[in-house]
Structure formats: structure tokens, C-alpha cells
N, CA, C, O and CB atoms as a CASP TS submission, in Angstrom:
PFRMAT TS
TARGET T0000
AUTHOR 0000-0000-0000
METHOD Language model
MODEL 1
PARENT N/A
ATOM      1  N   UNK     1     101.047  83.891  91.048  1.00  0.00           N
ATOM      2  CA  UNK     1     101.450  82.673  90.383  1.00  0.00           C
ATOM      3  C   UNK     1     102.855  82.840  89.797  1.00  0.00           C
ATOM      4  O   UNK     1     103.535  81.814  89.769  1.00  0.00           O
ATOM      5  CB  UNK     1     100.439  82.299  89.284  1.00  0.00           C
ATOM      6  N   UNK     2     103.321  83.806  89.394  1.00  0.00           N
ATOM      7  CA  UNK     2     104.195  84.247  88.589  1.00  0.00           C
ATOM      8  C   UNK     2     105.362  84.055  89.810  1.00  0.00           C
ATOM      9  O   UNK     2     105.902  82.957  89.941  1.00  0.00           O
ATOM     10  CB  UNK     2     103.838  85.770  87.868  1.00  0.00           C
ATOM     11  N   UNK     3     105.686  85.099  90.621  1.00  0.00           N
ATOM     12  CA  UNK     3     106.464  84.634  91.675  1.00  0.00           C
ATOM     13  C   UNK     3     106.451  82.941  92.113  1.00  0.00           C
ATOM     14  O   UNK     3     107.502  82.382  92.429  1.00  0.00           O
ATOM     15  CB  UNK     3     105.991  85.491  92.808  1.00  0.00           C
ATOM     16  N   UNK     4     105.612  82.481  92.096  1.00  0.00           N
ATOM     17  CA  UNK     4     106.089  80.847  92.921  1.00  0.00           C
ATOM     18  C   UNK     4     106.605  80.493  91.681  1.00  0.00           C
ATOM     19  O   UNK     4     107.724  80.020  91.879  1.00  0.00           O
ATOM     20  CB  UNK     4     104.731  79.518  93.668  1.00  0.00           C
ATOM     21  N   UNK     5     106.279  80.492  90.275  1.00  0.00           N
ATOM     22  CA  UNK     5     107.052  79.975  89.266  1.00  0.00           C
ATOM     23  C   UNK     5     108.380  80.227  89.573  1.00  0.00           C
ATOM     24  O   UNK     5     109.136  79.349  89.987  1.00  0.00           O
ATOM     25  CB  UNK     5     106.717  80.464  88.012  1.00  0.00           C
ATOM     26  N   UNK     6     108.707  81.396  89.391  1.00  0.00           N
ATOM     27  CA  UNK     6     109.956  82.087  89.638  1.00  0.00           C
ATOM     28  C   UNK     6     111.403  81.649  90.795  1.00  0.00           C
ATOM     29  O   UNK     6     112.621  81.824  90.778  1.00  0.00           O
ATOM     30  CB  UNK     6     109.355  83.351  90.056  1.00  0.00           C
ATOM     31  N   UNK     7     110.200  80.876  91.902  1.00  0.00           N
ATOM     32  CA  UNK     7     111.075  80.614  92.744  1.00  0.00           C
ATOM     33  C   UNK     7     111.348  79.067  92.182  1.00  0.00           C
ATOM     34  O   UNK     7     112.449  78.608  91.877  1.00  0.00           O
ATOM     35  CB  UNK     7     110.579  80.880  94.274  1.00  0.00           C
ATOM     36  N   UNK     8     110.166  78.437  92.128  1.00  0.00           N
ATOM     37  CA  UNK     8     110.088  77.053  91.435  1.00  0.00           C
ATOM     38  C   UNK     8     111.828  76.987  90.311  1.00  0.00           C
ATOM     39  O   UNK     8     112.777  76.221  90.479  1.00  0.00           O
ATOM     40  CB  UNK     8     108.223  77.056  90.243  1.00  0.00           C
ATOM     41  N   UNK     9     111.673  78.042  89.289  1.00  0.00           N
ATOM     42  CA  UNK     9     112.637  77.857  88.212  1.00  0.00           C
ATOM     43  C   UNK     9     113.796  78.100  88.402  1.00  0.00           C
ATOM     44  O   UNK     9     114.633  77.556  87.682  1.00  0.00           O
ATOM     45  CB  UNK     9     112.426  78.456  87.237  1.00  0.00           C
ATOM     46  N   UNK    10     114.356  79.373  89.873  1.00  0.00           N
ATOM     47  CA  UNK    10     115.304  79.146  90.292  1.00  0.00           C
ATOM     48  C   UNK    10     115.786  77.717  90.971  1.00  0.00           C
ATOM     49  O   UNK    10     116.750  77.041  90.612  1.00  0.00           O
ATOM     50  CB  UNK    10     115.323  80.046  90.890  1.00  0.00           C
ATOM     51  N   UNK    11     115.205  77.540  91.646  1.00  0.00           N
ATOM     52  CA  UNK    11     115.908  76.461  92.622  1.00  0.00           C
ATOM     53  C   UNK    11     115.980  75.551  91.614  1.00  0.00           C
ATOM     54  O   UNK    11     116.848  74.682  91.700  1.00  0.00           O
ATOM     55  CB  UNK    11     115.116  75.886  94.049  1.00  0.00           C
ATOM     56  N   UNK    12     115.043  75.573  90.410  1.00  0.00           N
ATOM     57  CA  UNK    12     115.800  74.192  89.078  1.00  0.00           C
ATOM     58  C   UNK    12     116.995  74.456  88.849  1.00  0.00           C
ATOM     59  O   UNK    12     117.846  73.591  89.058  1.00  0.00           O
ATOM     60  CB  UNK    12     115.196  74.091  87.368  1.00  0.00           C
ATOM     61  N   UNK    13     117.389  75.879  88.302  1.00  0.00           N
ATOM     62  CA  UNK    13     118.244  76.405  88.166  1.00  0.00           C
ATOM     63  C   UNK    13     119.690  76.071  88.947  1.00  0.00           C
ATOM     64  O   UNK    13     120.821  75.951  88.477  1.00  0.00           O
ATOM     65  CB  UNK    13     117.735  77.387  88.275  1.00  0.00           C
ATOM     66  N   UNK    14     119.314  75.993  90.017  1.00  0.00           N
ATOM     67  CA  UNK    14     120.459  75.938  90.844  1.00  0.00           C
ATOM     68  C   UNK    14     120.719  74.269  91.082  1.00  0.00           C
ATOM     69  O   UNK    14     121.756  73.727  91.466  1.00  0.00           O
ATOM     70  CB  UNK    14     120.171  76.843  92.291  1.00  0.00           C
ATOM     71  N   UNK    15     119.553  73.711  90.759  1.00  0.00           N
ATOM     72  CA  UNK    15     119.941  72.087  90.963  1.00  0.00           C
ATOM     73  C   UNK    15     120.500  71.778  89.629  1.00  0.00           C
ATOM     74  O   UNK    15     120.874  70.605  89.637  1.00  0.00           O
ATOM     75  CB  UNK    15     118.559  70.963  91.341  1.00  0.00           C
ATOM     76  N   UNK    16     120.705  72.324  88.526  1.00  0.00           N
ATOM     77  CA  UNK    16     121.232  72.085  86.953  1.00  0.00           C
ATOM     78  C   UNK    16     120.131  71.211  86.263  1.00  0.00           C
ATOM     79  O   UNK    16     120.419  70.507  85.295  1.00  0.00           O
ATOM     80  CB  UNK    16     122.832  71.200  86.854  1.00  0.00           C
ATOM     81  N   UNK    17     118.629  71.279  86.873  1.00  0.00           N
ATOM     82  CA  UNK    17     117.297  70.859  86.306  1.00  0.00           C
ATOM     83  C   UNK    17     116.726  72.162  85.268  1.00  0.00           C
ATOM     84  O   UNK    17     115.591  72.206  84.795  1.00  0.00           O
ATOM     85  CB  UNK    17     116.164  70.532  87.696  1.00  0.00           C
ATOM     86  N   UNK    18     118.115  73.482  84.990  1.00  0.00           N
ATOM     87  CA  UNK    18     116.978  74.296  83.957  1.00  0.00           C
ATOM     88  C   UNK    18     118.294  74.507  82.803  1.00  0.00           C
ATOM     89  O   UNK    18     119.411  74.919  83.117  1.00  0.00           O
ATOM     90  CB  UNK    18     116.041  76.200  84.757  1.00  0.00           C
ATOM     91  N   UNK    19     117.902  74.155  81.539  1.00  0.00           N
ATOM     92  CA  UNK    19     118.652  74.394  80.018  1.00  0.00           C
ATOM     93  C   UNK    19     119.472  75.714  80.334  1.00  0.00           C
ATOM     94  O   UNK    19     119.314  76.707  81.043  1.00  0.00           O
ATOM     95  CB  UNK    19     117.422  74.681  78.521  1.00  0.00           C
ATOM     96  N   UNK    20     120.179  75.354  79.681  1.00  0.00           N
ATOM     97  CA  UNK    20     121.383  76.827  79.891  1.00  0.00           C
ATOM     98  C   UNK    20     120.708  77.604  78.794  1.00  0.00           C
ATOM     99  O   UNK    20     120.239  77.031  77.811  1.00  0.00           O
ATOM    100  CB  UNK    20     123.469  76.557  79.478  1.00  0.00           C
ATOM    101  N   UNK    21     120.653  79.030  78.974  1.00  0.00           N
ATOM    102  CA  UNK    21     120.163  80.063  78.545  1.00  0.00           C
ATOM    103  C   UNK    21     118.779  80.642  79.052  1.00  0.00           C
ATOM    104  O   UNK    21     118.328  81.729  78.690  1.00  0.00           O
ATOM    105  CB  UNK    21     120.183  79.847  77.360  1.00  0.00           C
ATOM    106  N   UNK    22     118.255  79.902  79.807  1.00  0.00           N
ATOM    107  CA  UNK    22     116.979  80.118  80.644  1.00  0.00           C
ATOM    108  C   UNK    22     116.881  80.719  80.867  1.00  0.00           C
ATOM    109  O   UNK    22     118.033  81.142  80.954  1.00  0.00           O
ATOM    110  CB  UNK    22     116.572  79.797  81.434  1.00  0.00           C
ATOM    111  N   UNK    23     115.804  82.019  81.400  1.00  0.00           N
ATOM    112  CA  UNK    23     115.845  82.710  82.615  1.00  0.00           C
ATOM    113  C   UNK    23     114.692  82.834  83.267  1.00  0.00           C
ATOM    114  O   UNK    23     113.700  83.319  82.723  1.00  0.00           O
ATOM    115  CB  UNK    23     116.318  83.867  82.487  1.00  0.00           C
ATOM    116  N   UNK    24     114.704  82.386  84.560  1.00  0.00           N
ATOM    117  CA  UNK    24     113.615  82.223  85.180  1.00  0.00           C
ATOM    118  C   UNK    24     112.572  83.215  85.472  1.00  0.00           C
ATOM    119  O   UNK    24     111.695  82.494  85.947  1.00  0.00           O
ATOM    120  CB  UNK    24     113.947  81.786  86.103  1.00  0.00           C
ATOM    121  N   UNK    25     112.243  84.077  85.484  1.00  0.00           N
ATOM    122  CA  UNK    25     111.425  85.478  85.362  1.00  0.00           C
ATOM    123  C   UNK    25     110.848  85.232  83.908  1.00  0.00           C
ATOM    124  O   UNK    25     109.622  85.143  83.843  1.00  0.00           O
ATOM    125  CB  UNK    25     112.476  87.060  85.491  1.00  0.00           C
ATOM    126  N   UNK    26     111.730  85.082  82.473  1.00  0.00           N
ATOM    127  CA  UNK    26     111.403  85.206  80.970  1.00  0.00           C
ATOM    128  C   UNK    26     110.492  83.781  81.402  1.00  0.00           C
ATOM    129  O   UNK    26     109.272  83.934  81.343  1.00  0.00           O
ATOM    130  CB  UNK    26     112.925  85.168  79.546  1.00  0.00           C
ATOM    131  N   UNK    27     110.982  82.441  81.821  1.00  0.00           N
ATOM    132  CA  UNK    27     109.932  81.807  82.047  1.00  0.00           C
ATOM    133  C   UNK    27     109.076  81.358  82.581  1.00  0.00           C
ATOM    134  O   UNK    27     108.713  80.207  82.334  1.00  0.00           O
ATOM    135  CB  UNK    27     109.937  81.476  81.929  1.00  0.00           C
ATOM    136  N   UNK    28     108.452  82.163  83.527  1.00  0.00           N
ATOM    137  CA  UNK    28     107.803  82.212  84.763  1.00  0.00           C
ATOM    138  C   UNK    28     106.703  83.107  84.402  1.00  0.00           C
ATOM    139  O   UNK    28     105.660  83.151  85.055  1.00  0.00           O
ATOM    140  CB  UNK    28     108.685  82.684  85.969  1.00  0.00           C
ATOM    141  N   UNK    29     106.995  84.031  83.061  1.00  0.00           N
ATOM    142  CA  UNK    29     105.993  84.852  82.417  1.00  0.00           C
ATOM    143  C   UNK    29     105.319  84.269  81.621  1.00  0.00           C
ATOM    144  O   UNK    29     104.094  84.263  81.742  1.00  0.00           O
ATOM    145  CB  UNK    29     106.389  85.845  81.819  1.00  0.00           C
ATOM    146  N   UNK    30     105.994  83.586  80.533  1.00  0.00           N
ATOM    147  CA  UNK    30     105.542  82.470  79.868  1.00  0.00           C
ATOM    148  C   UNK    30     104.829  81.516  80.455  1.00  0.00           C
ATOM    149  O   UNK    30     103.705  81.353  79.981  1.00  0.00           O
ATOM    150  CB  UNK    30     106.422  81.921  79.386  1.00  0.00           C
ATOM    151  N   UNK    31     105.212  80.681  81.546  1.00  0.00           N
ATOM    152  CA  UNK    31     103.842  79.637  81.889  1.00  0.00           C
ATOM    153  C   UNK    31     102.952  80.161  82.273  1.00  0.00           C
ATOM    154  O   UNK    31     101.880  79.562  82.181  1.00  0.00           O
ATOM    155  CB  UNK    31     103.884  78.632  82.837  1.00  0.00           C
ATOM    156  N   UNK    32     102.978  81.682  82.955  1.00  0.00           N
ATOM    157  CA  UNK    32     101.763  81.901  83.797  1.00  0.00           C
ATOM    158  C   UNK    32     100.950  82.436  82.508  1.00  0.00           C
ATOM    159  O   UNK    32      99.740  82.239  82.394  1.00  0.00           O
ATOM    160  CB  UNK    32     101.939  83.049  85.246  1.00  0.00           C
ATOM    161  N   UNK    33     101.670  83.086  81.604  1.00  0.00           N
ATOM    162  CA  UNK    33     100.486  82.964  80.016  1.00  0.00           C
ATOM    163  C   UNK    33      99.742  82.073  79.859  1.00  0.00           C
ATOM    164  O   UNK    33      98.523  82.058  80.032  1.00  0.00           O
ATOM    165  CB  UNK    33     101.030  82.797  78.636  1.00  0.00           C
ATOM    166  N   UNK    34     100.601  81.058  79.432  1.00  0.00           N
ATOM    167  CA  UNK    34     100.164  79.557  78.906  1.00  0.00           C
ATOM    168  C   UNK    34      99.069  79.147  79.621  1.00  0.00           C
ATOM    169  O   UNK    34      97.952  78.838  79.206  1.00  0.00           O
ATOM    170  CB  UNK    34     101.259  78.409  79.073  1.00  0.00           C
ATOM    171  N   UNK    35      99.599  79.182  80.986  1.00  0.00           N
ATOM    172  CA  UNK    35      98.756  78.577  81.816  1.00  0.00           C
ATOM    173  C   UNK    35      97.032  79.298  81.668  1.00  0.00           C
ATOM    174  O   UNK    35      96.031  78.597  81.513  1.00  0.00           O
ATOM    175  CB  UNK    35      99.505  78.750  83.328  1.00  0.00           C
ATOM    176  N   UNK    36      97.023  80.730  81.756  1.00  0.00           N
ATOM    177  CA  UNK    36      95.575  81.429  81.294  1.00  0.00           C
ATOM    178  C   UNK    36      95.145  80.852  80.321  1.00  0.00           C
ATOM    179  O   UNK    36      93.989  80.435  80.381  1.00  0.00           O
ATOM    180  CB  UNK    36      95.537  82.842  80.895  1.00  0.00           C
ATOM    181  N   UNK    37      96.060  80.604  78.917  1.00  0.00           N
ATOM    182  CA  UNK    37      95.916  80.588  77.877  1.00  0.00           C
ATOM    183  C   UNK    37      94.816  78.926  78.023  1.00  0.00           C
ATOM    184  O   UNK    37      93.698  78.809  77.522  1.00  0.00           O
ATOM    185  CB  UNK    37      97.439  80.798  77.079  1.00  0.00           C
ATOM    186  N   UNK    38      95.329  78.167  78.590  1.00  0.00           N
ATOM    187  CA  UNK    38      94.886  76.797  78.596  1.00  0.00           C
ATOM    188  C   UNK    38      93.468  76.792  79.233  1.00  0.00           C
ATOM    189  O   UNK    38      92.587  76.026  78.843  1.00  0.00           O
ATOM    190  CB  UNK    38      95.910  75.862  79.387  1.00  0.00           C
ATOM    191  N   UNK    39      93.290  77.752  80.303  1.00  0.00           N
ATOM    192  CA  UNK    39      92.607  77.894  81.098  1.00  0.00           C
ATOM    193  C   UNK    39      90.953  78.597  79.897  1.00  0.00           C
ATOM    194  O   UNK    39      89.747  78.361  79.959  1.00  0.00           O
ATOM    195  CB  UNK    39      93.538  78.837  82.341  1.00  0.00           C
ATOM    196  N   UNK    40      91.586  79.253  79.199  1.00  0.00           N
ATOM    197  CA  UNK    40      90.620  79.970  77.998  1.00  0.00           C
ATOM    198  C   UNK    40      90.094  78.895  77.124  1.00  0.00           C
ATOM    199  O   UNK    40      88.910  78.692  76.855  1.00  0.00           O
ATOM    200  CB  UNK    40      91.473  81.084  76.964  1.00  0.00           C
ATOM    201  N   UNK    41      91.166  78.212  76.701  1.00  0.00           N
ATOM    202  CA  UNK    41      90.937  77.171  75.692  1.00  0.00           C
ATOM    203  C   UNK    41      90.117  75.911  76.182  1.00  0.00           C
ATOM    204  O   UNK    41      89.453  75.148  75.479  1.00  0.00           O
ATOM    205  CB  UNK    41      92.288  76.714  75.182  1.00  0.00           C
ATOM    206  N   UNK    42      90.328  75.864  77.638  1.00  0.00           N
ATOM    207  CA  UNK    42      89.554  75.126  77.888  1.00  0.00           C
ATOM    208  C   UNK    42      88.077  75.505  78.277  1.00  0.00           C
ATOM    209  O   UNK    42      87.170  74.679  78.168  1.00  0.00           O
ATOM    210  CB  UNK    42      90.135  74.540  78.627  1.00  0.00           C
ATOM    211  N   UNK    43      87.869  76.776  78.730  1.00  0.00           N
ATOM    212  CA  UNK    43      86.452  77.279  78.717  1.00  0.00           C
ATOM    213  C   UNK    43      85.517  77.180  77.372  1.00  0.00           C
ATOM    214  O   UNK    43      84.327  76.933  77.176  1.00  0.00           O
ATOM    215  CB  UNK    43      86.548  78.722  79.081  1.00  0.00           C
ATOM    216  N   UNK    44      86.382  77.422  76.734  1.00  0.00           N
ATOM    217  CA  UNK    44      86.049  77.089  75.275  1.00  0.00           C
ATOM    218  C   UNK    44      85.683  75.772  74.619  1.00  0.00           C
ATOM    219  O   UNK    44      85.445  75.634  73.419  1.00  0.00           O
ATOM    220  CB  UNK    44      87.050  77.427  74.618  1.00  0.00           C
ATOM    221  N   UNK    45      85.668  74.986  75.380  1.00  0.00           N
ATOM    222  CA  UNK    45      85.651  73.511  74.913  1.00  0.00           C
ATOM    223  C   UNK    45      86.939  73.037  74.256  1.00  0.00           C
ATOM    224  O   UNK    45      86.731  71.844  74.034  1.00  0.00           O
ATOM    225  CB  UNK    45      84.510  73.286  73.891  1.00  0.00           C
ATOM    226  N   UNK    46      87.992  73.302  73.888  1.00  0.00           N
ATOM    227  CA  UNK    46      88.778  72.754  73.225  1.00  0.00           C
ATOM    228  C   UNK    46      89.416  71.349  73.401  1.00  0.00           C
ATOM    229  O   UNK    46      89.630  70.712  74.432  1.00  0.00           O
ATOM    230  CB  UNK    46      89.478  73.529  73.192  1.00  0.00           C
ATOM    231  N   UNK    47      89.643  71.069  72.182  1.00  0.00           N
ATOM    232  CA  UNK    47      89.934  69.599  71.813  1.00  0.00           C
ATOM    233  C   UNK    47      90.549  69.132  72.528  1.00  0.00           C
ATOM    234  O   UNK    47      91.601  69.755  72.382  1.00  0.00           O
ATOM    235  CB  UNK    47      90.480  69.270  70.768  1.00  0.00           C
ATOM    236  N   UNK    48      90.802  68.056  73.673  1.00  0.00           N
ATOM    237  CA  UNK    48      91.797  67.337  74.430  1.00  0.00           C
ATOM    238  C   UNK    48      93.148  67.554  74.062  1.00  0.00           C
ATOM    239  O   UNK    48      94.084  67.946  74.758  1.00  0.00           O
ATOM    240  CB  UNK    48      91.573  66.002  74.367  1.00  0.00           C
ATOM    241  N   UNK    49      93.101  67.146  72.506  1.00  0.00           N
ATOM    242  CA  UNK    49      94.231  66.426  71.940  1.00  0.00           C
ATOM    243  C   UNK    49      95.214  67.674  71.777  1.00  0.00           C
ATOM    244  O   UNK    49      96.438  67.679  71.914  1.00  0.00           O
ATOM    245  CB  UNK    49      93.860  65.559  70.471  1.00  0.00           C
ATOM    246  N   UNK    50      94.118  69.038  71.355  1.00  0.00           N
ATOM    247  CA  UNK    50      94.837  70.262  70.946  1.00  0.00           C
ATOM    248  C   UNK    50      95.458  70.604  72.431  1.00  0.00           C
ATOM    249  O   UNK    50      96.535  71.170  72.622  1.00  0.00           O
ATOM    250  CB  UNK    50      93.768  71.543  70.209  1.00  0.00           C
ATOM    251  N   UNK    51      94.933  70.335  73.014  1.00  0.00           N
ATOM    252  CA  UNK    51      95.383  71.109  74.665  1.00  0.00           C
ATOM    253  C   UNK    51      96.812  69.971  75.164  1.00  0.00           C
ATOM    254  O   UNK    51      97.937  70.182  75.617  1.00  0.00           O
ATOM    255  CB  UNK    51      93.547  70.922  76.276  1.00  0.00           C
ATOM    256  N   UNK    52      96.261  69.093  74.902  1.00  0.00           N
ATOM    257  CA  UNK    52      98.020  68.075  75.382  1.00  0.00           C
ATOM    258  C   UNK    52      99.235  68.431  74.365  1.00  0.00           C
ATOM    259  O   UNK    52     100.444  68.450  74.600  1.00  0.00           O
ATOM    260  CB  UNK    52      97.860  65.923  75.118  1.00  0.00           C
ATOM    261  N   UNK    53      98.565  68.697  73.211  1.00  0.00           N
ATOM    262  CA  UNK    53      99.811  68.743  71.977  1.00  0.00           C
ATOM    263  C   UNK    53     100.496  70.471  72.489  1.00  0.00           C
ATOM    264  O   UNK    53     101.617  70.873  72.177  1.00  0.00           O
ATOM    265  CB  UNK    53      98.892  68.700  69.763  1.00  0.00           C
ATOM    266  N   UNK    54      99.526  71.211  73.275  1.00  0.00           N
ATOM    267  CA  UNK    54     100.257  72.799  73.484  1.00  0.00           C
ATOM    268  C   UNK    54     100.776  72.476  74.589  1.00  0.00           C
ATOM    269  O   UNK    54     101.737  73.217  74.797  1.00  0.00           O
ATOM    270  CB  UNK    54      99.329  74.284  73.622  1.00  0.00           C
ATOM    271  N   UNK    55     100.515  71.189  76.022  1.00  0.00           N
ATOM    272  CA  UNK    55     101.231  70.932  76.690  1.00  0.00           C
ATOM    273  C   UNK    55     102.664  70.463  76.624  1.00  0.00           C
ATOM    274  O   UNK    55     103.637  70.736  77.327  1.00  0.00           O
ATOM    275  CB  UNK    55     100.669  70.454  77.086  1.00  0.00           C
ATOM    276  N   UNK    56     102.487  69.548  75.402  1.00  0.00           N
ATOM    277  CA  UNK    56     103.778  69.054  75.385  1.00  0.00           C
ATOM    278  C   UNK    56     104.359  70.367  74.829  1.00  0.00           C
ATOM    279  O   UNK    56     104.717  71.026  75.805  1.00  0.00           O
ATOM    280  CB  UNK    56     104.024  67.652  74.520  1.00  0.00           C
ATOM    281  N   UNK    57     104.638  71.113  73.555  1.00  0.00           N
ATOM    282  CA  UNK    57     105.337  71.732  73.833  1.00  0.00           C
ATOM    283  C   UNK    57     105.865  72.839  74.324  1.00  0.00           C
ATOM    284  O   UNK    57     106.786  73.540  73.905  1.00  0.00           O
ATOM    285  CB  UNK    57     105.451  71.600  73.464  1.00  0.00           C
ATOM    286  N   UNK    58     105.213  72.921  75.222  1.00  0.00           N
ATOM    287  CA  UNK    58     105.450  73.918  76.333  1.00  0.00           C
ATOM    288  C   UNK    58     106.482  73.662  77.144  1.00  0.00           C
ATOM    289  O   UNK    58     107.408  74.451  77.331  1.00  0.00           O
ATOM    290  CB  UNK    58     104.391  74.066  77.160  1.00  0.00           C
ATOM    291  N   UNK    59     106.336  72.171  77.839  1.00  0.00           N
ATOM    292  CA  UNK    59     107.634  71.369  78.447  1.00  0.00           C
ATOM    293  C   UNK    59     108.378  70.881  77.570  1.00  0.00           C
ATOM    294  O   UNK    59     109.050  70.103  78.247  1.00  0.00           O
ATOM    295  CB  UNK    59     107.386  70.251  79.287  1.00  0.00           C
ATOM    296  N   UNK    60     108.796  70.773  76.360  1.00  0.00           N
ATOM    297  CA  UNK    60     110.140  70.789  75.483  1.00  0.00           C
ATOM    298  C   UNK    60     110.537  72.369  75.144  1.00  0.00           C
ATOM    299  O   UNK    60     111.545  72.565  74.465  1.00  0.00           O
ATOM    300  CB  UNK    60     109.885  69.882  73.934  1.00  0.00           C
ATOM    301  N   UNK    61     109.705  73.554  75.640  1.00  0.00           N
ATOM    302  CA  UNK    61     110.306  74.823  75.598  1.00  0.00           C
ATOM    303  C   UNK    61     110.965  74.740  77.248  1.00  0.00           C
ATOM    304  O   UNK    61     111.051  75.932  77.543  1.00  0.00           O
ATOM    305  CB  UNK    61     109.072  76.182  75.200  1.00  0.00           C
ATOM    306  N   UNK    62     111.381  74.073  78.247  1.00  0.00           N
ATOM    307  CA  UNK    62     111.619  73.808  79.438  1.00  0.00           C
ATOM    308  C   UNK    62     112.999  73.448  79.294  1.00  0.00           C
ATOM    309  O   UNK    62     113.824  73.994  80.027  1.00  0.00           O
ATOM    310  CB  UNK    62     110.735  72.873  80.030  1.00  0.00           C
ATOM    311  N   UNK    63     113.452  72.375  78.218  1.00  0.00           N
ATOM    312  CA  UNK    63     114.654  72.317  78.074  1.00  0.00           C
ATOM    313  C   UNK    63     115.811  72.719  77.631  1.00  0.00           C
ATOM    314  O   UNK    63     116.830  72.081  77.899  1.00  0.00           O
ATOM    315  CB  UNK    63     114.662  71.854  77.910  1.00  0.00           C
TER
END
């Protein structure tokens, strides 16, 4: 998962779709966390609302 992110965040990168200071590997580690992380929270039952509110800022850590 980590690699297709990786390629995913370059080619943003190169289209000027990724925030300057980025780096695609630092965040390609990070979603594939998150992404478990959501994956836990949701085994867990967790709250809709809690799981969209860690979505959103996950994609304002994107910019």
C-alpha cells in the first residue's frame, strides 16, 4: 500500500497537486497509518462523526 501511495504522491507532486514541503515517502507512511488506524477504529465501532472529523483532517494535512 505504501509504495502505490508513494507513486500516487509523486506524480501529485510533479503535477503541483502536493504543498511545498511535502515529501512523498513521509506521506505515504502516514496514510498507510491512518489508514490501519481507521480500519481499527472502525472494528471498534467508532462514532461516524469521530471517523469523518480524523478524515477531514488528514486531507487538510495534504495541503
Amino acid at each position: 500500500m505504501e509504495s502505490v501511495l508513494v507513486g500516487a504522491l509523486e506524480r501529485a507532486r510533479a503535477r503541483g497537486e502536493l504543498g511545498p514541503g511535502h515529501e512523498p515517502v513521509e506521506l505515504a507512511r502516514f496514510l498507510t497509518t491512518f489508514i490501519q488506524g481507521l480500519h481499527v477504529m472502525g472494528n471498534a465501532r467508532a462514532d461516524h462523526a469521530f471517523l469523518e472529523a480524523a478524515v477531514d483532517g488528514a486531507l487538510r494535512a495534504l495541503d
